[in-house]
PDB file of N, CA, C and O in Angstrom:
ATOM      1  N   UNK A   1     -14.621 -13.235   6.904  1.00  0.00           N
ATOM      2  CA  UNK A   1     -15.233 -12.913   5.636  1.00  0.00           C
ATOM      3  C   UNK A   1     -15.510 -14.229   4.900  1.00  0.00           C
ATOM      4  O   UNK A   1     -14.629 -15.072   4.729  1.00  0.00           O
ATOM      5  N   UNK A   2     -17.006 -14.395   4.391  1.00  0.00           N
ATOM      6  CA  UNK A   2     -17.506 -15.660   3.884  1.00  0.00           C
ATOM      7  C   UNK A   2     -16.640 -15.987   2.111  1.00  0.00           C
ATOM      8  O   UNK A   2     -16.592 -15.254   1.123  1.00  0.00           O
ATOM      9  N   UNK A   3     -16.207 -17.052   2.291  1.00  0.00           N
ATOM     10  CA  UNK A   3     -15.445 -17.450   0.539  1.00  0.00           C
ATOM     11  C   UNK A   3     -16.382 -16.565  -0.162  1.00  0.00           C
ATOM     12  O   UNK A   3     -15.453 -15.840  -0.517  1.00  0.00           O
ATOM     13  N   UNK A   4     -17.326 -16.032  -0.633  1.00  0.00           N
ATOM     14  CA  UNK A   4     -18.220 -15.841  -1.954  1.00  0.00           C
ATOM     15  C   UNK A   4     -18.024 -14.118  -1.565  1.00  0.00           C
ATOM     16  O   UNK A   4     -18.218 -13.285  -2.451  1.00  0.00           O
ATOM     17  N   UNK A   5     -17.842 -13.926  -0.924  1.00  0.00           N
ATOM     18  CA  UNK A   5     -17.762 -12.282  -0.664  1.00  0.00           C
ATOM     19  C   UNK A   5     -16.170 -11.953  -1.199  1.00  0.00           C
ATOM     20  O   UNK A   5     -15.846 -11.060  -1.981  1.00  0.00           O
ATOM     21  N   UNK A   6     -15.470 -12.740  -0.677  1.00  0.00           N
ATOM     22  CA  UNK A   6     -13.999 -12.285  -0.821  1.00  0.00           C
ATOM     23  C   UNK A   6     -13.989 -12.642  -2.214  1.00  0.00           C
ATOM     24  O   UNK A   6     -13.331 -11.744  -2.740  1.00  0.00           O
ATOM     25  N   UNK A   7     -14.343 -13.431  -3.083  1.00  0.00           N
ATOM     26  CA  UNK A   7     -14.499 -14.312  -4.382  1.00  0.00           C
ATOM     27  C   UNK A   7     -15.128 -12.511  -4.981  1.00  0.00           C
ATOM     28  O   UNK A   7     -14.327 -11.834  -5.625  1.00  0.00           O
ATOM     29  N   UNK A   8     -16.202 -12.075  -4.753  1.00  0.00           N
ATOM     30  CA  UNK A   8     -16.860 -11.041  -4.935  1.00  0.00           C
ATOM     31  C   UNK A   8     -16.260  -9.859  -4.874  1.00  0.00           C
ATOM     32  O   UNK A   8     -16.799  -8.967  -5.529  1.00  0.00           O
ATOM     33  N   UNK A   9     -15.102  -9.537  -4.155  1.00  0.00           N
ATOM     34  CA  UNK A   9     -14.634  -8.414  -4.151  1.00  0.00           C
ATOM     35  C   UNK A   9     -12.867  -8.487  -4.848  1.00  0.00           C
ATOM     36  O   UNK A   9     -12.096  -7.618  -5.255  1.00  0.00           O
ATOM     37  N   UNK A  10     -12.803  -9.619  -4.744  1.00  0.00           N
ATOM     38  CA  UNK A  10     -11.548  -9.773  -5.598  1.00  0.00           C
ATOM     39  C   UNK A  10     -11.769  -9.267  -7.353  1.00  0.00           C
ATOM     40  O   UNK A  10     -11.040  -8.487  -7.965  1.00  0.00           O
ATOM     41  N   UNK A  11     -12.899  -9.926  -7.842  1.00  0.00           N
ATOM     42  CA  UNK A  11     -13.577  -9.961  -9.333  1.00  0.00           C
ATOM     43  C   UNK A  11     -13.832  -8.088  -9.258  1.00  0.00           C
ATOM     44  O   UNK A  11     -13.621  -7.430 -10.277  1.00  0.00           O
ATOM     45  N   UNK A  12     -14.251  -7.465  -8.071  1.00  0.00           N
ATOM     46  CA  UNK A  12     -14.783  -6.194  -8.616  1.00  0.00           C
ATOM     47  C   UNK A  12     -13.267  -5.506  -8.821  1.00  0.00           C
ATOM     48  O   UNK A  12     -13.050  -4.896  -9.868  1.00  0.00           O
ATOM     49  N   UNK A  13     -12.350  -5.604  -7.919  1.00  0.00           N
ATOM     50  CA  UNK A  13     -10.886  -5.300  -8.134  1.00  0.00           C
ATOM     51  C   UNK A  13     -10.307  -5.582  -9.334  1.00  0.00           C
ATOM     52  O   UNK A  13      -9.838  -4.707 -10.061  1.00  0.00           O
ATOM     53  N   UNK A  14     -10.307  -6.919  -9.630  1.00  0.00           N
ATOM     54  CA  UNK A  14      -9.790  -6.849 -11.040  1.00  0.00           C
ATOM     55  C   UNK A  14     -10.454  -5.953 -12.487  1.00  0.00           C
ATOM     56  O   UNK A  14      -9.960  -5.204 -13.331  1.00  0.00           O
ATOM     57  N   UNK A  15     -11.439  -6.348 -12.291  1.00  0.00           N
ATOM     58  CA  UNK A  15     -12.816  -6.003 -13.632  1.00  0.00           C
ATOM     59  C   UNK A  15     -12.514  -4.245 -13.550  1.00  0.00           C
ATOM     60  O   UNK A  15     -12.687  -3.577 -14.569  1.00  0.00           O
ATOM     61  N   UNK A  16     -12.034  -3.555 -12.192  1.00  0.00           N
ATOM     62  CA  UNK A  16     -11.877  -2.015 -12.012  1.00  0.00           C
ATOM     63  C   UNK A  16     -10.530  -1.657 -13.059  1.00  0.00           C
ATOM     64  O   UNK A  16     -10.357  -0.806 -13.932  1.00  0.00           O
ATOM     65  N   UNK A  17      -9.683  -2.763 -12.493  1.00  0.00           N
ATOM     66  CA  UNK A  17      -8.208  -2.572 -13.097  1.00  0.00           C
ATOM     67  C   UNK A  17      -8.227  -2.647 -14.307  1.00  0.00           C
ATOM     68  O   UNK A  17      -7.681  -1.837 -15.055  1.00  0.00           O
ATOM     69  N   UNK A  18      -8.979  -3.816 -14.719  1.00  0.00           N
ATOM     70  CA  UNK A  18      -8.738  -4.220 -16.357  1.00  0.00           C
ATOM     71  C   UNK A  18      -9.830  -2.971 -17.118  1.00  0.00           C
ATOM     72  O   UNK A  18      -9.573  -2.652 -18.278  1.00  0.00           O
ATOM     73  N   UNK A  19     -11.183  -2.227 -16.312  1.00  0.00           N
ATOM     74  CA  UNK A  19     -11.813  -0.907 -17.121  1.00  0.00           C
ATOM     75  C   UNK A  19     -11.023   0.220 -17.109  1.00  0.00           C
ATOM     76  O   UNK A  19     -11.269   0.998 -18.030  1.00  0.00           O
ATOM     77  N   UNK A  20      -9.621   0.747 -15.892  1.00  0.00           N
ATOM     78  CA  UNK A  20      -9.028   1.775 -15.938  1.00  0.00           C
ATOM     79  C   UNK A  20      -8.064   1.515 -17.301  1.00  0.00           C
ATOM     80  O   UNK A  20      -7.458   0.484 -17.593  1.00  0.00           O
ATOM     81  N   UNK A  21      -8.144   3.196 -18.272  1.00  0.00           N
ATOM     82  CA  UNK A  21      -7.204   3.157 -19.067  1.00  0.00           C
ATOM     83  C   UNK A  21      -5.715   3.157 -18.938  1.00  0.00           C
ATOM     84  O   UNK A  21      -5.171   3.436 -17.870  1.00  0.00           O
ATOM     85  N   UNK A  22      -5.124   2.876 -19.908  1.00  0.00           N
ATOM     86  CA  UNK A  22      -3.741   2.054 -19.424  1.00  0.00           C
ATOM     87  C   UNK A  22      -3.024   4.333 -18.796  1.00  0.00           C
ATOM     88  O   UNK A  22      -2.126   4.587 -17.993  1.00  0.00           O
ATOM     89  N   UNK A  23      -3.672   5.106 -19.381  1.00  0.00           N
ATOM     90  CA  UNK A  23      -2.799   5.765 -18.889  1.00  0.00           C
ATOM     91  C   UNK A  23      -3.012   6.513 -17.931  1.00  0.00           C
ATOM     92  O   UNK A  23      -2.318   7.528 -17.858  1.00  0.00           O
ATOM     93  N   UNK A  24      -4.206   6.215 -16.720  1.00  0.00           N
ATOM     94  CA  UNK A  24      -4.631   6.357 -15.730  1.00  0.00           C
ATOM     95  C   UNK A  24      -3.664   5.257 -14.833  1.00  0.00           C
ATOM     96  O   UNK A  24      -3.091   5.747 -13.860  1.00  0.00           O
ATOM     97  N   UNK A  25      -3.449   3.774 -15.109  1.00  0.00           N
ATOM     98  CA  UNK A  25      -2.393   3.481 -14.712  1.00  0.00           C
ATOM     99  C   UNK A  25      -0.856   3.686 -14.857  1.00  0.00           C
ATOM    100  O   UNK A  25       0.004   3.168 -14.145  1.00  0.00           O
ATOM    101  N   UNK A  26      -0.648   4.595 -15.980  1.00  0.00           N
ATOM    102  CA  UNK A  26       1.100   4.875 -15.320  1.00  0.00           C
ATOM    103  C   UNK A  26       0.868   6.048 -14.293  1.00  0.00           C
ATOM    104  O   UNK A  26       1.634   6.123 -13.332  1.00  0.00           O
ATOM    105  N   UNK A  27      -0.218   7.033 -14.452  1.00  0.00           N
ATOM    106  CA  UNK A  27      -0.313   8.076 -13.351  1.00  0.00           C
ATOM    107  C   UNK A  27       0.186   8.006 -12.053  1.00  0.00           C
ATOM    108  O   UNK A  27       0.975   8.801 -11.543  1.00  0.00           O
ATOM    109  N   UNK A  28      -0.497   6.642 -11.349  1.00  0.00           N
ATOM    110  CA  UNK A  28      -0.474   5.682 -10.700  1.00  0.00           C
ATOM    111  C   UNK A  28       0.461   5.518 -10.506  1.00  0.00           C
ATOM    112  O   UNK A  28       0.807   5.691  -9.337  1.00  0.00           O
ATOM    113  N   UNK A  29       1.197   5.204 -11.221  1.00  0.00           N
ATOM    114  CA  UNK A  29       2.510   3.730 -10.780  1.00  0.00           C
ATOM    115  C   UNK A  29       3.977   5.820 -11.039  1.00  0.00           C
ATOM    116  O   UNK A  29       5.110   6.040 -10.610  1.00  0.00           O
ATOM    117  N   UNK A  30       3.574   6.189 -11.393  1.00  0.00           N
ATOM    118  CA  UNK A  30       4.365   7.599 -11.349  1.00  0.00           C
ATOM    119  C   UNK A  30       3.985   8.111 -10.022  1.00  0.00           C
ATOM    120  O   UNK A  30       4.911   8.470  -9.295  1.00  0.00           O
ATOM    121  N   UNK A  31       2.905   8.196  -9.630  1.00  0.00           N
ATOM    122  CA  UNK A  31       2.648   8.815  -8.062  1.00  0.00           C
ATOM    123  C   UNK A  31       3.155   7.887  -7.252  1.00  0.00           C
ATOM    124  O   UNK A  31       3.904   8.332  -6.382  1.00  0.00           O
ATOM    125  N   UNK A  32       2.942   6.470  -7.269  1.00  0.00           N
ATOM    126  CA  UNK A  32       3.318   5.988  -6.078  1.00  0.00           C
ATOM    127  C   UNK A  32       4.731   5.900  -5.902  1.00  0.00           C
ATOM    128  O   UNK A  32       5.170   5.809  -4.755  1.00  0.00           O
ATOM    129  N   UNK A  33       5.794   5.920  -7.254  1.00  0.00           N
ATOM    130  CA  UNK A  33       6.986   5.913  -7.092  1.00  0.00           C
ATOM    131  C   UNK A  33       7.336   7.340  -6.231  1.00  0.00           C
ATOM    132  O   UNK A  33       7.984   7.308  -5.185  1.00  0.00           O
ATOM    133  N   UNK A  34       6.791   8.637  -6.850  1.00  0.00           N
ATOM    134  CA  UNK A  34       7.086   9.581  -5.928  1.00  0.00           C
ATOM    135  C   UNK A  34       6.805  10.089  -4.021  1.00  0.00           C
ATOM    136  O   UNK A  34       6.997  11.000  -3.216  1.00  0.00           O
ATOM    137  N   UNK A  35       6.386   9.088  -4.127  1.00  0.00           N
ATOM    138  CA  UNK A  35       6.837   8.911  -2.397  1.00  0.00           C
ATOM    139  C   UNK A  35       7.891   8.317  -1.745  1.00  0.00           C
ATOM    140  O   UNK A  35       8.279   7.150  -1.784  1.00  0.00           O
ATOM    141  N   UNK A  36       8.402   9.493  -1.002  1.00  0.00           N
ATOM    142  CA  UNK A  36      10.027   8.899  -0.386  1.00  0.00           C
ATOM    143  C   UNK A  36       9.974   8.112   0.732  1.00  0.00           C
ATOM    144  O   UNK A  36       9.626   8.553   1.828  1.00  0.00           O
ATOM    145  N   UNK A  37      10.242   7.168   0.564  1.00  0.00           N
ATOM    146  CA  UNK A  37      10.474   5.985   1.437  1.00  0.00           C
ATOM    147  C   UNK A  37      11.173   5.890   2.512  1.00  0.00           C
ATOM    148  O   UNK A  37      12.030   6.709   2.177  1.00  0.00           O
ATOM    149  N   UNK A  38      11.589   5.462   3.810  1.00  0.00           N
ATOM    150  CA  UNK A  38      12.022   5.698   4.738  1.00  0.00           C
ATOM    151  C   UNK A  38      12.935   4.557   4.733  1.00  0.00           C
ATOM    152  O   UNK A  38      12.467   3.419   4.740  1.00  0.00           O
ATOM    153  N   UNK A  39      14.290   4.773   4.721  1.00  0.00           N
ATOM    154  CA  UNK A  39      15.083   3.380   4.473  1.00  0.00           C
ATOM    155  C   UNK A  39      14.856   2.455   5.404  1.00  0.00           C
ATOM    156  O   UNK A  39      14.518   1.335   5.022  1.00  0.00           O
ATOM    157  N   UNK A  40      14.966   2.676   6.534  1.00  0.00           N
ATOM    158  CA  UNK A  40      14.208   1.784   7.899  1.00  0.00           C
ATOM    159  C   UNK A  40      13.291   0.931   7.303  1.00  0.00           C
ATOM    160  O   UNK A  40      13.443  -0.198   6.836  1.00  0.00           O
ATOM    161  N   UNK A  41      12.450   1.548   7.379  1.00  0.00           N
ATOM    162  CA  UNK A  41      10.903   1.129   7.401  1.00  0.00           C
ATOM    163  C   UNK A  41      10.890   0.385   6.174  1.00  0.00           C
ATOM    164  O   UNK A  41      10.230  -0.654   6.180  1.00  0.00           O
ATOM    165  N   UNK A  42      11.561   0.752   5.002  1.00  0.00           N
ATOM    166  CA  UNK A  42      11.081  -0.055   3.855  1.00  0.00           C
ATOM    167  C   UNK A  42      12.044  -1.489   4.162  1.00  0.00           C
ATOM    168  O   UNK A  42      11.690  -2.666   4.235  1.00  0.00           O
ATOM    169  N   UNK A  43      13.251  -0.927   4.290  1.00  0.00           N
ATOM    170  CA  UNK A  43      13.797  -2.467   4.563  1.00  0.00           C
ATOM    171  C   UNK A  43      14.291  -3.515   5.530  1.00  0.00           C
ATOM    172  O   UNK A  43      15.031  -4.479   5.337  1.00  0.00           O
ATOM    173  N   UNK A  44      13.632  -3.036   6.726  1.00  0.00           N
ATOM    174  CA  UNK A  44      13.613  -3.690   7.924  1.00  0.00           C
ATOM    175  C   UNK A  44      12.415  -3.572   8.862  1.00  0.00           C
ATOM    176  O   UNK A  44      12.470  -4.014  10.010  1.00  0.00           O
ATOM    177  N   UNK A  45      11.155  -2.874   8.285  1.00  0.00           N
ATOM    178  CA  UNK A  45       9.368  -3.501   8.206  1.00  0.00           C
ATOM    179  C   UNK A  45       9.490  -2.296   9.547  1.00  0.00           C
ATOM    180  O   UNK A  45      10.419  -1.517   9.759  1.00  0.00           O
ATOM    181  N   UNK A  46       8.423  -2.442  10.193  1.00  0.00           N
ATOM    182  CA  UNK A  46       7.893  -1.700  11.572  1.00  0.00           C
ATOM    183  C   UNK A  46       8.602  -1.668  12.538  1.00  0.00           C
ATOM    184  O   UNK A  46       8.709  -0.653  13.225  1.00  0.00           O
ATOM    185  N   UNK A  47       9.265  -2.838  12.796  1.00  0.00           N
ATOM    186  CA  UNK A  47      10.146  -2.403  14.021  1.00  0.00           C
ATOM    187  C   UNK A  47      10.933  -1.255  14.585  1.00  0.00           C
ATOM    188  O   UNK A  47      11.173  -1.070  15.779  1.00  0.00           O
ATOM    189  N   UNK A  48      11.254  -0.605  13.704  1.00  0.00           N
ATOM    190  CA  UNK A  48      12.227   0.703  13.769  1.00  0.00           C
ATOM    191  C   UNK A  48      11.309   1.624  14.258  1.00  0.00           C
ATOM    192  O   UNK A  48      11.434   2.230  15.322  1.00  0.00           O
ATOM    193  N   UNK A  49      10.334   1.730  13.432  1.00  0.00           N
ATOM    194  CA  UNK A  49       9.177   2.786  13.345  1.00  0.00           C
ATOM    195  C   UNK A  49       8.615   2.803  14.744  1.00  0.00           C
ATOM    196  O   UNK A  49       8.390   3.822  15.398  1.00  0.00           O
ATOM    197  N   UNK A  50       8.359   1.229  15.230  1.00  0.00           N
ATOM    198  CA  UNK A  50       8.019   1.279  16.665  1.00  0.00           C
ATOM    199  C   UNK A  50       8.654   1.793  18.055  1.00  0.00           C
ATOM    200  O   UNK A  50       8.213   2.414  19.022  1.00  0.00           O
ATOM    201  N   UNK A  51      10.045   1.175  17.652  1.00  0.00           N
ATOM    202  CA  UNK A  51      10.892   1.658  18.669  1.00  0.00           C
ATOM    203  C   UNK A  51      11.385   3.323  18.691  1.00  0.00           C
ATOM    204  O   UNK A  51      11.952   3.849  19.648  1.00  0.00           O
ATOM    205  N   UNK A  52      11.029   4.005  17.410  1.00  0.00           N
ATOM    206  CA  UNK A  52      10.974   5.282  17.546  1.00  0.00           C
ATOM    207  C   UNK A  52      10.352   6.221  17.720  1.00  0.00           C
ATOM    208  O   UNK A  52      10.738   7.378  17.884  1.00  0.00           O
ATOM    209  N   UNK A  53       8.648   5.527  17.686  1.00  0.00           N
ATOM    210  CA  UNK A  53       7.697   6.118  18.891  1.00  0.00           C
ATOM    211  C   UNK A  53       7.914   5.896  20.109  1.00  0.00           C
ATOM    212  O   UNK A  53       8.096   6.849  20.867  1.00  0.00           O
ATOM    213  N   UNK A  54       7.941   4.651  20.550  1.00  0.00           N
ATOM    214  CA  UNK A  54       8.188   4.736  21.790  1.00  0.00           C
ATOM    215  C   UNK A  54       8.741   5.487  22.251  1.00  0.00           C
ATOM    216  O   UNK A  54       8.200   6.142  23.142  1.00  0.00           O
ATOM    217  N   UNK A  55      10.560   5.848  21.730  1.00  0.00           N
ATOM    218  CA  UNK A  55      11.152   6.677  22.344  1.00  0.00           C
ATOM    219  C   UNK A  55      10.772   8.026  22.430  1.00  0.00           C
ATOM    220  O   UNK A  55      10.711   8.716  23.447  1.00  0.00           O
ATOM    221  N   UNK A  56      10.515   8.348  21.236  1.00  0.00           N
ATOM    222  CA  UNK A  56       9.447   9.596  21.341  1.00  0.00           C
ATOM    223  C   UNK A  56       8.530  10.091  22.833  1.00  0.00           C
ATOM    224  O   UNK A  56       8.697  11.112  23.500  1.00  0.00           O
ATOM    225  N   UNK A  57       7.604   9.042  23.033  1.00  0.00           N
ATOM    226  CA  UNK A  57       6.663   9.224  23.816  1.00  0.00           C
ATOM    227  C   UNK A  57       7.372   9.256  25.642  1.00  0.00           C
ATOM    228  O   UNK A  57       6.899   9.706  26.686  1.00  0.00           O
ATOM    229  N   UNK A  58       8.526   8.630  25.361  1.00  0.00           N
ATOM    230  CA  UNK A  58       9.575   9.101  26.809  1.00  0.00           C
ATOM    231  C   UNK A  58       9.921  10.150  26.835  1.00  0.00           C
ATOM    232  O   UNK A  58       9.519  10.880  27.741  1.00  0.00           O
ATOM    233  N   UNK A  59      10.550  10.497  26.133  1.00  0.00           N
ATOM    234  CA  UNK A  59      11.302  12.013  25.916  1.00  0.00           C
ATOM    235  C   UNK A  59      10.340  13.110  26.546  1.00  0.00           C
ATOM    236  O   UNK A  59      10.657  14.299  26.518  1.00  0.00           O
TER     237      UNK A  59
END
């Protein structure tokens, strides 16, 4: 991806964030907290997740 594009899509990201009203962002930040997290996965990344497809796909 060319510098002026990524430069370009960073600015439309922010300029989105800074037009959403502030209480469209706690909606947000309330939904994403309500997803339950997988203790694995959140605090020891993919590996777990991997090795428990795999095993999966033996079985």
């Amino acid at each position: 991806m060319p510098f002026n594009d990524y430069v370009k899509y960073l600015t439309q990201q922010i300029t989105s964030y800074i037009d959403t009203p502030a209480e469209d962002k706690k909606e947000q930040k309330v939904k994403n907290k309500e997803k339950p997290s997988v203790y694995s996965n959140r605090w020891l990344g993919v590996l777990p997740f991997a090795f428990k497809v795999a095993r999966k796909k033996t079985n």
